[in-house]
C-alpha positions as CSV (number, residue, x, y, z in Angstrom):
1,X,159.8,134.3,0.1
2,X,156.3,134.0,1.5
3,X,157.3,134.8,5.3
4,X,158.8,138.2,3.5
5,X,156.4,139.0,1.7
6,X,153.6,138.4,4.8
7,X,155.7,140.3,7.4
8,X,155.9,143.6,4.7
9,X,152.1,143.1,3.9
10,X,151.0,143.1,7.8
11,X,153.1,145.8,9.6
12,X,152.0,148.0,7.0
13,X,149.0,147.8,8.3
14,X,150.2,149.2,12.0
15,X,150.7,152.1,13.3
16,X,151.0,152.2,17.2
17,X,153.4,153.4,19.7
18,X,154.4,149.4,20.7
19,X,154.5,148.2,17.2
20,X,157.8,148.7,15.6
21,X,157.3,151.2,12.1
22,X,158.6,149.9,9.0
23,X,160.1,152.4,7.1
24,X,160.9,150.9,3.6
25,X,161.6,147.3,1.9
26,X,163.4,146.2,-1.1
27,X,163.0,142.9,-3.2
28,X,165.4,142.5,-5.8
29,X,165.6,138.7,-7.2
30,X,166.7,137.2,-4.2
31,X,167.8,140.0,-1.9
32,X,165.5,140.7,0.4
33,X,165.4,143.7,3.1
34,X,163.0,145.3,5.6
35,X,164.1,149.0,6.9
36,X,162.4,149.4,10.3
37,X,162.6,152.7,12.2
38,X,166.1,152.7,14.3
39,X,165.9,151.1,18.3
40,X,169.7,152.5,20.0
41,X,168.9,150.1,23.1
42,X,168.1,146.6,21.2
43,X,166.0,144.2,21.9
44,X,164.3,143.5,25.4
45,X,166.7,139.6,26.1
46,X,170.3,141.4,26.9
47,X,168.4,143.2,29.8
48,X,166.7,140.6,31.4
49,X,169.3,137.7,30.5
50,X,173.0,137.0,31.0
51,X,175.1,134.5,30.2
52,X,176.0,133.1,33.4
53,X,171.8,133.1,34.2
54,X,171.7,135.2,36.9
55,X,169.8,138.9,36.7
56,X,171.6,141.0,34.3
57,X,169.9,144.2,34.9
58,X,171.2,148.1,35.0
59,X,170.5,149.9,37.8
60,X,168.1,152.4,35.6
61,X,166.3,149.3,34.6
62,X,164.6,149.4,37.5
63,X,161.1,147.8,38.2
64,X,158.6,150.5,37.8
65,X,160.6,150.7,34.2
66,X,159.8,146.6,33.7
67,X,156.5,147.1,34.6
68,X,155.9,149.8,32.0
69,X,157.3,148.1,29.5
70,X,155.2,145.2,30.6
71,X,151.9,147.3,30.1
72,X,153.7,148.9,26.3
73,X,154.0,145.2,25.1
74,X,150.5,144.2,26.3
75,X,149.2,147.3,24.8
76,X,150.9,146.5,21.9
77,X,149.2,142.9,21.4
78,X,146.0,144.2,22.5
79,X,145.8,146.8,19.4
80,X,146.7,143.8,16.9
81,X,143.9,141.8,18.2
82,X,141.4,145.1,18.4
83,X,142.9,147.9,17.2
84,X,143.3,147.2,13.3
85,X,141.1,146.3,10.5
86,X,142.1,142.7,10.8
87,X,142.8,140.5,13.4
88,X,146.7,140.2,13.8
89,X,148.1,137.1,15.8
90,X,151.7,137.4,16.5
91,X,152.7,134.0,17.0
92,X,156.4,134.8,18.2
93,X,156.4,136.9,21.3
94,X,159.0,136.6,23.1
95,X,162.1,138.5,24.7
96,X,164.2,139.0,21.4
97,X,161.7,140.3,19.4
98,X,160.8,143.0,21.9
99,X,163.1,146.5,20.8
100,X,163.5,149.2,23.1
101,X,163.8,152.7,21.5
102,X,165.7,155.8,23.1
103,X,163.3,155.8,26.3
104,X,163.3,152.2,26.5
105,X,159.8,152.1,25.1
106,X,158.7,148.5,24.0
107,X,158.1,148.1,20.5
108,X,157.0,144.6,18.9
109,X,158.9,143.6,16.3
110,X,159.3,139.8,13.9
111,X,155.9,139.5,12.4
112,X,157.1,136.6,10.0
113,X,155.0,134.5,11.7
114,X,151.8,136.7,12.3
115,X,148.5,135.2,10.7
116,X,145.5,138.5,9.7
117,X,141.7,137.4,10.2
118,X,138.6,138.9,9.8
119,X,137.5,139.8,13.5
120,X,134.4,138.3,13.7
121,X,136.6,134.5,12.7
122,X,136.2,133.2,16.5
123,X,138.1,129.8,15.0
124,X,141.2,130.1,13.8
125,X,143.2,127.5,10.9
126,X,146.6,126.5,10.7
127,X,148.2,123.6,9.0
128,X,151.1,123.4,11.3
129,X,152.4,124.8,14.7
130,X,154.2,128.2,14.7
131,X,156.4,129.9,17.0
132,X,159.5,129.2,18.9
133,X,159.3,126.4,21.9
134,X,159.5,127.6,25.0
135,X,156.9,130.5,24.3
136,X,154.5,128.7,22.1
137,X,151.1,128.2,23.4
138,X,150.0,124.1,24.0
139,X,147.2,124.5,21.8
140,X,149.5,124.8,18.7
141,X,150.4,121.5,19.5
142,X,147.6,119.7,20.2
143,X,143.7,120.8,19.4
144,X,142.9,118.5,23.1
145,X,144.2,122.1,25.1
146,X,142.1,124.7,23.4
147,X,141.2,126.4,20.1
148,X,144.2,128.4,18.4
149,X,143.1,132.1,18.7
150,X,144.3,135.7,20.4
151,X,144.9,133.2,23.3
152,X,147.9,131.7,21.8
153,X,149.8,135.2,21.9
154,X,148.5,135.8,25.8
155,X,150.1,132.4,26.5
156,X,153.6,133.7,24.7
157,X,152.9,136.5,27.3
158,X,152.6,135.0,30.1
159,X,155.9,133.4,29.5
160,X,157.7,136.5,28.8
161,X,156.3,138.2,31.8
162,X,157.9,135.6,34.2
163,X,161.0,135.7,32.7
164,X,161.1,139.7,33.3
165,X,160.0,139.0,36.7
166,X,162.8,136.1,37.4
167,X,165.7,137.1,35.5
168,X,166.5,134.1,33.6
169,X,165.0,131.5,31.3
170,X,161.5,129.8,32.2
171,X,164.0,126.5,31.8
172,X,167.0,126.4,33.1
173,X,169.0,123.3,33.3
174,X,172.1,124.4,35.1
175,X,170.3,125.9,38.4
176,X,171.5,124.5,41.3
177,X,168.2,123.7,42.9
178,X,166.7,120.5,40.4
179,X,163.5,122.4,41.6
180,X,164.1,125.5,39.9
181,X,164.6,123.8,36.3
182,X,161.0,124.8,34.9
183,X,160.3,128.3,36.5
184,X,157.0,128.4,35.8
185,X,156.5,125.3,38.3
186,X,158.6,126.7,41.3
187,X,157.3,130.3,41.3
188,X,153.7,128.9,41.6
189,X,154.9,127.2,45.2
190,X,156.9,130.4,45.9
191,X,153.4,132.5,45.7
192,X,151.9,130.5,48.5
193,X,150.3,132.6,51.0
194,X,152.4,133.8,54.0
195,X,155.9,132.6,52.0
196,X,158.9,135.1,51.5
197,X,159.2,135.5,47.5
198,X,162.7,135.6,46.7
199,X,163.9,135.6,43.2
200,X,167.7,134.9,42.0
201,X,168.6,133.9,46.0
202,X,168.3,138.0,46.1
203,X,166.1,139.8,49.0
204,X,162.5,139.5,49.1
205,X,160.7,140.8,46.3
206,X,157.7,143.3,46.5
207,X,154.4,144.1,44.9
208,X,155.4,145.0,41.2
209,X,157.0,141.6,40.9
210,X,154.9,140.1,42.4
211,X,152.2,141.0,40.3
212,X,154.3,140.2,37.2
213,X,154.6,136.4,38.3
214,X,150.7,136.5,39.0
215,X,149.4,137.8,35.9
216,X,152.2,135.8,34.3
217,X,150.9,132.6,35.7
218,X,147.4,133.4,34.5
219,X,148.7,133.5,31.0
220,X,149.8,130.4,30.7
221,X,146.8,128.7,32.1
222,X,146.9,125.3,29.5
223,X,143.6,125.8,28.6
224,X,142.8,128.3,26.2
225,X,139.7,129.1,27.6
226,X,140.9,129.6,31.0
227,X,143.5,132.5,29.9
228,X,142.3,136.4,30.1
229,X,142.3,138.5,27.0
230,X,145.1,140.7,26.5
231,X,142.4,143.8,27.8
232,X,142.4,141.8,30.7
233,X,145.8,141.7,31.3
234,X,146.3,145.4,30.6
235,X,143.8,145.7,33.6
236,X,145.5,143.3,36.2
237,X,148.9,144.8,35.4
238,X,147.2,148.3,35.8
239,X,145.4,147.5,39.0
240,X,146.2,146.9,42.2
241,X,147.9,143.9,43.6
242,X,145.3,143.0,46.0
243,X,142.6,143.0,43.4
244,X,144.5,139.9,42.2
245,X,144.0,136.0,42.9
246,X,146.5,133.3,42.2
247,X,145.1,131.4,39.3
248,X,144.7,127.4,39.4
249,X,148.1,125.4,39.1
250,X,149.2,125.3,35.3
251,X,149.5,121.6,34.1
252,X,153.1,122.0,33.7
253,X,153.2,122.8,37.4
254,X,154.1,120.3,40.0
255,X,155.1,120.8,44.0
256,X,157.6,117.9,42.9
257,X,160.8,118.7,41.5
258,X,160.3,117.9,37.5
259,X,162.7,117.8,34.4
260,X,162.6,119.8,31.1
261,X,161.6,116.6,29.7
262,X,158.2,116.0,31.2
263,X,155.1,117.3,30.3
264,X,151.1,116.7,30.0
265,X,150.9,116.5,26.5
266,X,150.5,113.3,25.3
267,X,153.5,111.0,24.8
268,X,153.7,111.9,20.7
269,X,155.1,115.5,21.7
270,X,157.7,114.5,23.8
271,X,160.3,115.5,20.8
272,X,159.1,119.5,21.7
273,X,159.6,118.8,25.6
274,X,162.9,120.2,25.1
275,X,162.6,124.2,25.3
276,X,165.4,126.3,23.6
277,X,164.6,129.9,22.5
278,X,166.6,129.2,19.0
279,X,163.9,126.1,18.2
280,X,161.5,127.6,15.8
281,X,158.5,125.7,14.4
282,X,157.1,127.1,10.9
């Protein structure tokens, strides 16, 4: 159908090292297939996820290695907002569509959802929200946070770096700690100056992880506007950690203990307050 036939006619158009290659297709009535190139270590969610929600890493996965592929999937987004004839917005970043190839190098994959624009479009239209809740960016939702543009894939970012940073979903209903149930919230108060960061109930963290919470929380500033470009980000996760501030309080966050179902959107959303990875919006 149409989402075929849009993913086949935009990542033919790519050729970068953090862009998966598509290597053939076939349309035959209504069999469908894309051939992409071959990723032996699967997709980026079995590394930084397990089933019981605690960190579910190998010992080779170390954080140097996160942080690199951090910086591949930024570089990644960055070339399909600059780097190609069109304007490419992904519209579904997010662990699982993240592949890792034989030297774990990130490669973006899933562009079923990806919308091209001329580059000098500053506006961007859409008749309805796309992406999967939990990742996608509030002004999909609701025009009152922003503009939809290049921002809308920073905010998926943003989300996806915390949840390398912490090891588990940005919402998690069956932590122990009511606190801890929106991530996003309680790692804002754990970054206070002069706290211990600890992540998982494991020792203190250091600067890398730090750094992947802070440029993390940026991301997902709720105002478009307020949000770096992805060259931005490239520089802050390239930089050093003291070059960085800690960005205003997102609106989700709260120094009060909150549940998945609240939010600041406006009462009319509450039936997306719910966040589940497997919730797509088309």
């Amino acid at each position: 159908g149409e989402e075929f036939i849009n993913e086949v006619s935009t990542i033919g158009r790519i050729h970068h090292v953090n862009v998966v290659q598509l290597v053939g297709f076939s349309s035959e009535g209504s069999k469908r297939a894309l051939v992409y190139e071959y990723m032996p270590n699967g997709s980026l969610d079995k590394y930084i996820f397990s089933p019981s929600g605690t960190r579910h890493r190998p010992s080779y996965f170390t954080w140097d290695k996160l942080n690199d592929i951090a910086l591949g999937v930024a570089r990644g987004i960055d070339y399909l907002h600059r780097g190609c004839d069109m304007q490419i917005l992904h519209f579904d970043i997010k662990p699982q569509n993240i592949l890792l190839d034989q030297n774990f190098t990130p490669k973006i994959s899933d562009f079923g959802l990806a919308k091209l624009y001329p580059k000098e479009y500053g506006l961007v239209s859409m008749s309805a929200a796309r992406g999967t809740i939990g990742y996608i960016a509030p002004e999909l939702i609701s025009r009152n946070f922003g503009v939809i543009s290049d921002k809308s894939d920073v905010y998926s970012f943003g989300m996806l770096l915390l949840e390398m940073a912490g090891g588990r979903r940005n919402v998690d209903q069956k932590v122990e700690n009511s606190s801890q149930v929106y991530y996003p919230s309680w790692i804002y108060d754990q970054l206070a100056p002069g706290k211990e960061l600890e992540i998982n109930n494991s020792i203190e963290i250091g600067d890398a992880e730090r750094k992947l919470c802070i440029v993390g929380l940026w991301c997902i500033q709720m105002k478009s506007s307020s949000r770096p470009s992805m060259s931005e980000v490239i520089e802050m996760l390239e930089g050093d950690l003291k070059s960085l501030h800690m960005p205003p309080r997102p609106c989700f966050a709260s120094s009060q203990p909150i549940s998945v179902r609240q939010s600041c959107m406006d009462s009319s959303l509450s039936e997306l307050s719910i966040i589940s990875e497997h919730d797509e919006l088309s």
